[in-house]
C-alpha positions as CSV (number, residue, x, y, z in Angstrom):
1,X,58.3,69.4,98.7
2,X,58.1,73.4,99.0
3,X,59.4,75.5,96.1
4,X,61.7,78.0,97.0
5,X,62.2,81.3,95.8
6,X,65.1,83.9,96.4
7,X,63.9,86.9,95.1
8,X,67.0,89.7,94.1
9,X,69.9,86.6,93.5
10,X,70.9,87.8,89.9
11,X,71.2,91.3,91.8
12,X,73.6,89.6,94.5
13,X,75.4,87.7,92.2
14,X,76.0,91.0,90.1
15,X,77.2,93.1,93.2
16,X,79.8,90.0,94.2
17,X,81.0,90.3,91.0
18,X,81.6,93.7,91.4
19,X,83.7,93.8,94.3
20,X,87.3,92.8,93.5
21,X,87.6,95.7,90.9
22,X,85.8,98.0,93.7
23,X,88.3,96.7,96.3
24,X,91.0,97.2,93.9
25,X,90.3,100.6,92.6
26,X,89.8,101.8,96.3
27,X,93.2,100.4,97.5
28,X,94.5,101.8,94.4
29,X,93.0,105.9,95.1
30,X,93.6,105.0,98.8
31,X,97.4,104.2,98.5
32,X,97.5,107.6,96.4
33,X,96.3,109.2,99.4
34,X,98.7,107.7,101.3
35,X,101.5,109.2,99.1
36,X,100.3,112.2,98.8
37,X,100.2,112.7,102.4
38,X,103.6,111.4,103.0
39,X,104.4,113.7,101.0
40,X,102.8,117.0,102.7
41,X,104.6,115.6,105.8
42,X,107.8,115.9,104.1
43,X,107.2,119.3,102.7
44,X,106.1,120.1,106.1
45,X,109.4,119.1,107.8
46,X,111.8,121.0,105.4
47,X,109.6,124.1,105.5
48,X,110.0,123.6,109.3
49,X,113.4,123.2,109.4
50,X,115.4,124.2,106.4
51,X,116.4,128.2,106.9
52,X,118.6,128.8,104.1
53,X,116.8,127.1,101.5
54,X,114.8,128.2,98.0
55,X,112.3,125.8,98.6
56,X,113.9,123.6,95.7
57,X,114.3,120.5,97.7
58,X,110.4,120.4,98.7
59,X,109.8,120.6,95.3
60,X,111.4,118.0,94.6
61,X,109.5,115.3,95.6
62,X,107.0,113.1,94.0
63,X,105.1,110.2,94.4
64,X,103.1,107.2,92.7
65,X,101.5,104.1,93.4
66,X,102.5,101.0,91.1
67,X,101.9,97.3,91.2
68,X,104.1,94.7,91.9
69,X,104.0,91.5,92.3
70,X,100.1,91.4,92.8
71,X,100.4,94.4,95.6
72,X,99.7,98.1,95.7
73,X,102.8,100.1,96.7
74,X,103.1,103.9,97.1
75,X,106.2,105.4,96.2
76,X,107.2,108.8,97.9
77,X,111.1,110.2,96.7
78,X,113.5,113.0,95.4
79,X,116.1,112.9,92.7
80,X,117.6,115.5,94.2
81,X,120.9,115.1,95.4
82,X,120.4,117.1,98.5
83,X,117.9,115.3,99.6
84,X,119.7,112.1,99.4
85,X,122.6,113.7,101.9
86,X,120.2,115.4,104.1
87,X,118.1,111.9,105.0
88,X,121.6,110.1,105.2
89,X,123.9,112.6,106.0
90,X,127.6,112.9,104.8
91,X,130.7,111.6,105.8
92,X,132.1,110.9,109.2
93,X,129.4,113.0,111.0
94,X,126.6,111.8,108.9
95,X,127.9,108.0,109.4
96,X,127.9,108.8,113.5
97,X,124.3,111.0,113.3
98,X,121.1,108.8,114.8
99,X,119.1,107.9,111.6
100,X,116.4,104.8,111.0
101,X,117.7,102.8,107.7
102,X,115.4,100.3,106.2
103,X,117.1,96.7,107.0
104,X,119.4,95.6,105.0
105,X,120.7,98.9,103.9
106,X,124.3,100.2,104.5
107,X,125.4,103.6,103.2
108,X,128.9,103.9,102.7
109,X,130.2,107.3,103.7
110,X,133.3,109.5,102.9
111,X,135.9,109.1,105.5
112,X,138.4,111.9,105.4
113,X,137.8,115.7,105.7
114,X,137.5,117.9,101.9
115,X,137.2,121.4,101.3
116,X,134.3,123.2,99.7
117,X,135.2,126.4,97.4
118,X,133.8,129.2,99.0
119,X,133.0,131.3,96.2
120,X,130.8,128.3,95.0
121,X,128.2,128.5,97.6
122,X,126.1,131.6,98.6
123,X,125.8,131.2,102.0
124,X,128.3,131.2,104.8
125,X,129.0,127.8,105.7
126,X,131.0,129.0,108.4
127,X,128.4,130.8,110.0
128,X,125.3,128.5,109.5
129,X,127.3,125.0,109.8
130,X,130.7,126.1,111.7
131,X,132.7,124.7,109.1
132,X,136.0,126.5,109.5
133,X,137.5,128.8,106.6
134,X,140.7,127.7,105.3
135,X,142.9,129.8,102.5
136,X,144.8,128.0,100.5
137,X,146.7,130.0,97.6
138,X,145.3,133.2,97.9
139,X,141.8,130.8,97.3
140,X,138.9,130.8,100.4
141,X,137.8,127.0,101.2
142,X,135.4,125.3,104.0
143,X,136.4,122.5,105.6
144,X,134.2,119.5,106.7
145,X,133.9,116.4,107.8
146,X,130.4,115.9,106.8
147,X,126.4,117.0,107.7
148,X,124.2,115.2,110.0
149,X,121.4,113.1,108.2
150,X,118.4,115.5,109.2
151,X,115.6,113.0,108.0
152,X,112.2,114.3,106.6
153,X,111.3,111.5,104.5
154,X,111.6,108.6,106.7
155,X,109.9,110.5,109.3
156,X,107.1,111.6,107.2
157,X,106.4,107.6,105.3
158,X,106.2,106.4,109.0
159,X,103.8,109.2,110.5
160,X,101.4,108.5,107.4
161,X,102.3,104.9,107.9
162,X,100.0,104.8,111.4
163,X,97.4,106.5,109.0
164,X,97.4,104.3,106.2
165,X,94.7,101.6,107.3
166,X,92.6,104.0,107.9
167,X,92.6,106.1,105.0
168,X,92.5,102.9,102.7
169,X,89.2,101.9,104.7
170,X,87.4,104.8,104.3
171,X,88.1,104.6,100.6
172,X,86.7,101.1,100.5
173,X,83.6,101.6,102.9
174,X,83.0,105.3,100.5
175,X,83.7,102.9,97.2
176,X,81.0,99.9,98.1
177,X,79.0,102.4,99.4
178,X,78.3,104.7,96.1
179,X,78.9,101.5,94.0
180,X,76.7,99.0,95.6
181,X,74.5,101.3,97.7
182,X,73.5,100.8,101.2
């Protein structure tokens, strides 16, 4: 019988051992990539389209990447109020206005008209939103119904979405690459 030799097999066992904490790590740095770049697409999209704005909302945002349940998941969101009503939008026009909801997920939304004090905004609603003026006691009001949702974030998750594959694979193939050679 021939004796048999593999020459390097403590090296191959090493690298094998090696790989779940590389494939992890990568998924890991790629899904923060992922974030961040949802995020630049949302920044993008209020920069693009908000004209009476202090930038506030943009700045707003943040992201993470966390594991659940045995997954990586990115995170991209706001706190801010106005973001929340400008994805969704607000009352009876925002409930009408096209908008992609995750399933499952049903805003409710104000259904009767109110008044906005106009000396409590420093814009003219009138003039940017046509909301009509309306005194009342001497006291200047704008009335609505509600604000289309004008979605940026939804938008700007799917766009990096199509992207997301491949930005995680390029982390991996870099990752086993430096950390296993080849």
């Amino acid at each position: 019988m021939a004796d048999i030799e593999i020459k390097g097999l403590d090296s191959l066992k090493a690298k094998l051992q090696k790989l779940p904490s590389i494939f992890h790590d990568s998924i890991w740095d790629g899904a923060f990539d992922v974030a961040e770049k949802a995020e630049g697409y949302a920044v993008k999209e209020l920069q693009s389209s908000v004209k009476h704005g202090t930038g506030e909302l943009a700045r707003s945002l943040k992201y993470e990447v966390v594991e659940k349940n045995g997954k990586i998941v990115g995170r991209v969101w706001t706190d801010d109020k106005i973001g929340v009503f400008r994805e969704l939008g607000t009352g009876l026009v925002g409930q009408k206005s096209p908008k992609k909801l995750p399933d499952g997920f049903e805003p409710s939304y104000r259904q009767t008209p109110w008044f906005i004090p106009a000396d409590k905004v420093d814009v003219d609603l009138n003039a940017i939103y046509g909301m009509p003026k309306i005194v009342i006691k001497g006291k200047t009001y704008y009335r609505t119904k509600g604000q289309p949702a004008r979605q940026f974030l939804t938008p700007a998750i799917d766009q990096t979405s199509d992207e997301a594959d491949q930005i995680v694979a390029n982390r991996i193939n870099t990752a086993l690459h430096n950390k296993l050679g080849g």
